[in-house]
C-alpha positions as a Python dict, from the first residue, in 0.01 Angstrom:
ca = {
    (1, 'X'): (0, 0, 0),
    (2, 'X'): (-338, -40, 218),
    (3, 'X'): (-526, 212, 403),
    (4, 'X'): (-625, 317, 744),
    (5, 'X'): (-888, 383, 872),
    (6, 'X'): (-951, 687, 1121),
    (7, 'X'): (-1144, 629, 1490),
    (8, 'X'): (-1436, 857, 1631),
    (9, 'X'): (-1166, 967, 1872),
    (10, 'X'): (-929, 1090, 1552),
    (11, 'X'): (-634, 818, 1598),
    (12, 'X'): (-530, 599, 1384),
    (13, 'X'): (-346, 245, 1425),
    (14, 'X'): (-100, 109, 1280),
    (15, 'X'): (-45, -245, 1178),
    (16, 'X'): (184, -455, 1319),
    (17, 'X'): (400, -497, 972),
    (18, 'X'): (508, -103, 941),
    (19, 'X'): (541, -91, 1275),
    (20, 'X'): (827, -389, 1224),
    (21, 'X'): (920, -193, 941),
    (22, 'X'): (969, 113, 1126),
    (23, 'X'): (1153, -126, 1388),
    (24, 'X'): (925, 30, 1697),
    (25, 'X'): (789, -161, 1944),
    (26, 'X'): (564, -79, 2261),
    (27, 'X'): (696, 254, 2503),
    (28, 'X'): (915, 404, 2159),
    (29, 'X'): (869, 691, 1988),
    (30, 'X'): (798, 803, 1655),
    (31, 'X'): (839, 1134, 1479),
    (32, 'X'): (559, 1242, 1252),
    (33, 'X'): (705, 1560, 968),
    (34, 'X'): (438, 1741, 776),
    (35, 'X'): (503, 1807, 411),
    (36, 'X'): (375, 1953, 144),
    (37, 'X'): (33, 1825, -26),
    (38, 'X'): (-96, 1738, 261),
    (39, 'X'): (184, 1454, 307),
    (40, 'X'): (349, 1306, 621),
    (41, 'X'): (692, 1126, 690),
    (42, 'X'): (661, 910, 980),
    (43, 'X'): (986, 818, 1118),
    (44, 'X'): (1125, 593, 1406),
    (45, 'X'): (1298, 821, 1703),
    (46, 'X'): (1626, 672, 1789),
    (47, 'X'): (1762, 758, 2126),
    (48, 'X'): (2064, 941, 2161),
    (49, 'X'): (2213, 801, 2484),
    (50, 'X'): (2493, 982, 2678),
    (51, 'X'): (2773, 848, 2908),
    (52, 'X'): (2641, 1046, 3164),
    (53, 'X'): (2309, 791, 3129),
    (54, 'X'): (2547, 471, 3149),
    (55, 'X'): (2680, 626, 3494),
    (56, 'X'): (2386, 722, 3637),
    (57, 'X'): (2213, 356, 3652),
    (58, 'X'): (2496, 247, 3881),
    (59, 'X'): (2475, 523, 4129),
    (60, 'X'): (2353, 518, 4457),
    (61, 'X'): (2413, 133, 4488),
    (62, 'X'): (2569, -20, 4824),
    (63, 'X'): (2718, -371, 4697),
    (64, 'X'): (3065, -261, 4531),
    (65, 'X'): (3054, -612, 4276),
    (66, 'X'): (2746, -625, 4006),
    (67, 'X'): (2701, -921, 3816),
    (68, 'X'): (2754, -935, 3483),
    (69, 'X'): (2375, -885, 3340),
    (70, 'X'): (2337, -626, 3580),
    (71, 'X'): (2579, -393, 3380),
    (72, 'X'): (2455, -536, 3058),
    (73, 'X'): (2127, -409, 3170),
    (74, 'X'): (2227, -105, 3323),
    (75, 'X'): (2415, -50, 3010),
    (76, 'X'): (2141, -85, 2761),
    (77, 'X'): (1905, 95, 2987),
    (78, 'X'): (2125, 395, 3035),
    (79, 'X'): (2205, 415, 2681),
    (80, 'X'): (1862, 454, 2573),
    (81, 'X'): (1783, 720, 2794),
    (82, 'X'): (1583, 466, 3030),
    (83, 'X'): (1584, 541, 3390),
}
């Protein structure tokens, strides 16, 4: 287990092997839970997407045919909650 060391500003990075572990990567989220004894659970946020998310990346478009990677895409996106 190593340490971290705190910046002037208060923040604190991570390295890049807990964030793997934590299977984050650049724009997610992470959930930080205070307990007891002046611990902390740090946790990776997993999107919740909703059908309603799927939908909604296809709307408003004029051509009637997308190509395949275009629903893949829209798919993925709209599942994560990306707009």
């Amino acid at each position: 287990m190593g340490t971290l060391t705190i910046t002037s500003k208060g923040q604190v990075t991570l390295r890049q092997d807990l964030l793997r572990h934590l299977g984050v990567a650049p724009g997610d989220r992470i959930e930080l839970i205070t307990l007891p004894g002046g611990r902390i659970e740090l946790r990776a946020v997993r999107p919740s997407g909703s059908i309603d998310g799927f939908i909604g990346k296809l709307a408003g478009r004029r051509v009637r045919s997308v190509a395949l990677e275009e629903m893949q895409e829209a798919a993925a996106a709209g599942w994560s909650q990306q707009r």
